[in-house]
C-alpha positions in Angstrom: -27.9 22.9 1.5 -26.2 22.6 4.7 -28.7 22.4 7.3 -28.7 24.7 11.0 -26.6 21.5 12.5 -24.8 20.4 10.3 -24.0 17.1 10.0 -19.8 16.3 10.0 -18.2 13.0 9.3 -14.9 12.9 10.4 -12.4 10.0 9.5 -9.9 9.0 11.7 -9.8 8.0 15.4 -6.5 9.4 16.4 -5.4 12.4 18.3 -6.0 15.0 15.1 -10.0 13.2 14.5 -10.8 13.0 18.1 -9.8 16.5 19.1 -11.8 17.7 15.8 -14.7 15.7 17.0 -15.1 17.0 20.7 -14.7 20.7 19.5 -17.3 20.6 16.8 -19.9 18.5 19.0 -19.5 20.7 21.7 -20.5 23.3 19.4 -23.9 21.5 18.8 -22.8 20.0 15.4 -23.5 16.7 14.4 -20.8 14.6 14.2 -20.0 10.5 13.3 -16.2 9.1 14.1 -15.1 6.7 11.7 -12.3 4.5 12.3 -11.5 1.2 10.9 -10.0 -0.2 13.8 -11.0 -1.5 16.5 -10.0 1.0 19.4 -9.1 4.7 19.2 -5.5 5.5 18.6 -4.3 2.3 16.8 -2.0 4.0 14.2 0.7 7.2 14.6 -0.9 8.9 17.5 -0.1 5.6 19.9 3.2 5.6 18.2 3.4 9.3 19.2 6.1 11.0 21.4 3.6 13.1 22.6 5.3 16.3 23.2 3.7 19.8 23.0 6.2 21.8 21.7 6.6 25.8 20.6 8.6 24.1 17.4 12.3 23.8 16.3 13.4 23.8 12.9 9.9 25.5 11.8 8.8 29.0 10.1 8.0 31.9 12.4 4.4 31.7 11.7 4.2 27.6 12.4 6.2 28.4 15.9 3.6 31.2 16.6 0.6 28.8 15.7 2.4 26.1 17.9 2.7 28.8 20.8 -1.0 29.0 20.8 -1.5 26.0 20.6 0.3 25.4 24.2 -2.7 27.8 25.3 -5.4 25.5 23.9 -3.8 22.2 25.7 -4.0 24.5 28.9 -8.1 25.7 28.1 -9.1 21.7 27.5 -6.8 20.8 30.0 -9.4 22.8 32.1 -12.4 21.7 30.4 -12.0 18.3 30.7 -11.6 18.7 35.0 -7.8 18.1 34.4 -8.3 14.3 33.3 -5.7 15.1 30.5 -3.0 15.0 33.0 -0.4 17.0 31.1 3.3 16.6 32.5 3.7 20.2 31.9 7.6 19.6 33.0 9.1 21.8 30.2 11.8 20.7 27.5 15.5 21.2 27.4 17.0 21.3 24.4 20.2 21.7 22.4 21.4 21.9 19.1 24.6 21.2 17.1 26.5 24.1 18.5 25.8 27.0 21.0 25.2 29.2 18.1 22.4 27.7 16.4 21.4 27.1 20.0 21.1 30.7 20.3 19.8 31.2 17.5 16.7 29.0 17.7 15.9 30.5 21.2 15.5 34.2 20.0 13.4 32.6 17.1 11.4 31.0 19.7 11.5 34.2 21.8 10.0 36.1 18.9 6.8 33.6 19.4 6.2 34.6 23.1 7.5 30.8 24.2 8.5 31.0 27.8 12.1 29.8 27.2 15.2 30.7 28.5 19.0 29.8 28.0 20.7 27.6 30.6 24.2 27.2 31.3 26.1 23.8 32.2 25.9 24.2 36.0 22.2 24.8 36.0 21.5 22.3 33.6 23.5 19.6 35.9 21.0 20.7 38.5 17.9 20.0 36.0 19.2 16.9 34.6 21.4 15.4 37.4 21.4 12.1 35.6 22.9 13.6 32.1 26.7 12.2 31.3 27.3 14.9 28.5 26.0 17.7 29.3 26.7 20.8 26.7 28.0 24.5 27.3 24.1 26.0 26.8 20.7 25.1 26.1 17.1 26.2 25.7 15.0 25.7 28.9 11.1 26.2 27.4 9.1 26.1 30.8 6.1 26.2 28.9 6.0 22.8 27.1 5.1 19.6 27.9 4.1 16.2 27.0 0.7 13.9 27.0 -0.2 10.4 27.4 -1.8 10.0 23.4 -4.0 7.1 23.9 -5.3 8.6 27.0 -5.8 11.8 25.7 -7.8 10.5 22.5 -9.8 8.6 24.2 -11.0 11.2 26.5 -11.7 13.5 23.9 -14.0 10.7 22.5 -15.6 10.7 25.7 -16.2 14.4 26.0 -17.5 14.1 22.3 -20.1 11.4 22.9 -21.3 13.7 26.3 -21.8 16.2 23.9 -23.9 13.3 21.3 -21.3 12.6 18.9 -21.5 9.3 17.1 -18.9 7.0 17.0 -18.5 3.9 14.7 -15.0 1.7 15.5 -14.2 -1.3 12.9 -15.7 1.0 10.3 -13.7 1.3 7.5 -14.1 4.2 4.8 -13.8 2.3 1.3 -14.9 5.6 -0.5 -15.7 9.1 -0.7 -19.4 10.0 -2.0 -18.7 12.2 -4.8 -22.1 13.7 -6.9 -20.5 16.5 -9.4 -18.1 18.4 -7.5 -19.6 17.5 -4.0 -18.5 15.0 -1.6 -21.9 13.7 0.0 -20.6 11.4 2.5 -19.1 7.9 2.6 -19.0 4.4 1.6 -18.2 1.7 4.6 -18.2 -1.7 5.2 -21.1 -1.3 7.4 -22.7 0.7 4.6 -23.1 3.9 3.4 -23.5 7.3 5.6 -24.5 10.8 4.1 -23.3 13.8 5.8 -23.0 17.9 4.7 -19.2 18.0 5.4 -17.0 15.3 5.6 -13.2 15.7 7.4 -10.4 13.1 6.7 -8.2 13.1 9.8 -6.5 9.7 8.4 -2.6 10.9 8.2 -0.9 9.5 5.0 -4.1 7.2 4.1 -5.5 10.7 2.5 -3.6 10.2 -0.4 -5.1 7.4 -1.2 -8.8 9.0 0.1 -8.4 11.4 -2.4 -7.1 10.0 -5.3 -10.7 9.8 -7.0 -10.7 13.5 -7.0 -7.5 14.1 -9.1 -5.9 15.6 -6.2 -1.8 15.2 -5.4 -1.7 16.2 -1.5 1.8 16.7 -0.3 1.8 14.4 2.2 5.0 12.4 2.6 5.8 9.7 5.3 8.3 10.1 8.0 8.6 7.4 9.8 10.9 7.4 13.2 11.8 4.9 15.7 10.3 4.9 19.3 11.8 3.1 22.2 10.0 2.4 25.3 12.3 1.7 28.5 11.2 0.1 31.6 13.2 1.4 34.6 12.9 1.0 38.5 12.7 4.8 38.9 12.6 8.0 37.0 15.8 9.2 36.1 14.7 11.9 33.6 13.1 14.8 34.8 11.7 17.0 31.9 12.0 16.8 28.0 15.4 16.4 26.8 16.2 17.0 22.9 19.5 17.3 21.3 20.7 16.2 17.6 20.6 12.8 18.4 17.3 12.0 19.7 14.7 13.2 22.3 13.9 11.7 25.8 11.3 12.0 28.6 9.3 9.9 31.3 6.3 8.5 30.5 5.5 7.7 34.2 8.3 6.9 37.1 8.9 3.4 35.4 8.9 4.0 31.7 11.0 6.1 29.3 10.7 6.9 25.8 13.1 7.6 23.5 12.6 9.1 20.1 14.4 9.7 16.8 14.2 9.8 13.2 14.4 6.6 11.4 18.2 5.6 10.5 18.4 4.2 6.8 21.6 4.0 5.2 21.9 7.5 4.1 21.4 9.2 7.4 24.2 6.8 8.8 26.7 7.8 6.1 25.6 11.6 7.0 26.4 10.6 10.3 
């Protein structure tokens, strides 16, 4: 029986775990963080583009969940004294053609994002530095973008204020299973019992859960990420547009993100 505080394992010490982590604790659960790295962060979410977006290319009801979701960064934001530091510059964005452009921004509209259509001569004023610059895009005032490592590891911090356990260089080599009931873990520090246990370990779940006859669909994506050291900033907010997305990471680094290129994507292209 699940006792008055329960007691919450959650694997995974990325953004997803450590967000999950300082929510429940603050909430007077107990909680453990399991990671088998050494430091926070060490997979996807330091790989991470780091942009909080309303959603492109998504259902209504993922774009609306996304929307409030742009809420919540703004309430922890706040909770945490406004260590976060969000770069709450907004995204510009276009698409293949003005009409899907369009089209995606009344889809967006229809979620309550803050976004607007921009024409060239305004968007030359935004993005000074741009060489092509389209006909029209979406200007979401709303969005922004976070620093992932620093953010992860904050929320760790908040956690362990609020007496959350956590255990780096702890790797997960099983599930607990007794019947139908998952009773906690098996690690190569030992073994930890718990009432609940979360796994917030991306694409290693499959593998997590293949004791229990489950197929998750879970596929991998990988992209590419470019990091680009510069003298000064010379992008001022998001920029997306079929070709990849950019932003500044501070005045002197850029990143630069797309979808990974294999052979058919190029012969797409």
């Amino acid at each position: 029986m699940t006792s008055k505080h329960p007691h919450i394992i959650i694997i995974g010490a990325g953004i997803v775990g450590a967000s999950l982590t300082y929510h429940l604790a603050k909430q007077n659960a107990r909680v453990t963080l399991l990671d088998k790295a050494a430091k926070p962060a060490n997979e996807a979410t330091e790989k991470s583009f780091a942009w909080i977006v309303a959603g492109y290319d998504a259902t209504q009801m993922y774009m609306s969940l996304r929307q409030q979701a742009i809420s919540d960064w703004h309430r922890v934001e706040d909770e945490l004294n406004r260590r976060l530091k969000i770069d709450w510059t907004g995204a510009l964005t276009w698409l293949e053609s003005n009409e899907k452009t369009e089209e995606w921004m009344c889809k967006l509209k229809h979620s309550d994002s803050k976004v607007r259509l921009v024409e060239e001569q305004e968007l030359r004023l935004l993005e000074p530095n741009l060489k092509t610059v389209p006909s029209l895009a979406m200007f979401a005032e709303d969005e922004g973008a976070i620093n992932p490592n620093l953010t992860t590891n904050l929320f760790i911090k908040a956690a362990q204020e609020w007496g959350a356990k956590v255990l780096l260089d702890a790797e997960v080599l099983s599930l607990l299973i007794n019947k139908s009931a998952i009773e906690g873990v098996a690690t190569n520090k030992g073994t930890i019992i718990a009432d609940v246990v979360v796994l917030a370990t991306g694409v290693n779940t499959v593998s997590l859960c293949h004791p229990l006859h489950l197929k998750l669909p879970i596929d991998v994506s990988p992209a590419i990420l470019m990091e680009l050291h510069n003298p000064d900033r010379f992008v001022n907010h998001i920029v997306s547009n079929p070709f990849m997305e950019i932003r500044a990471a501070s005045d002197t680094l850029t990143l630069a993100a797309e979808n990974y290129i294999d052979e058919s994507s190029i012969q797409q292209r």
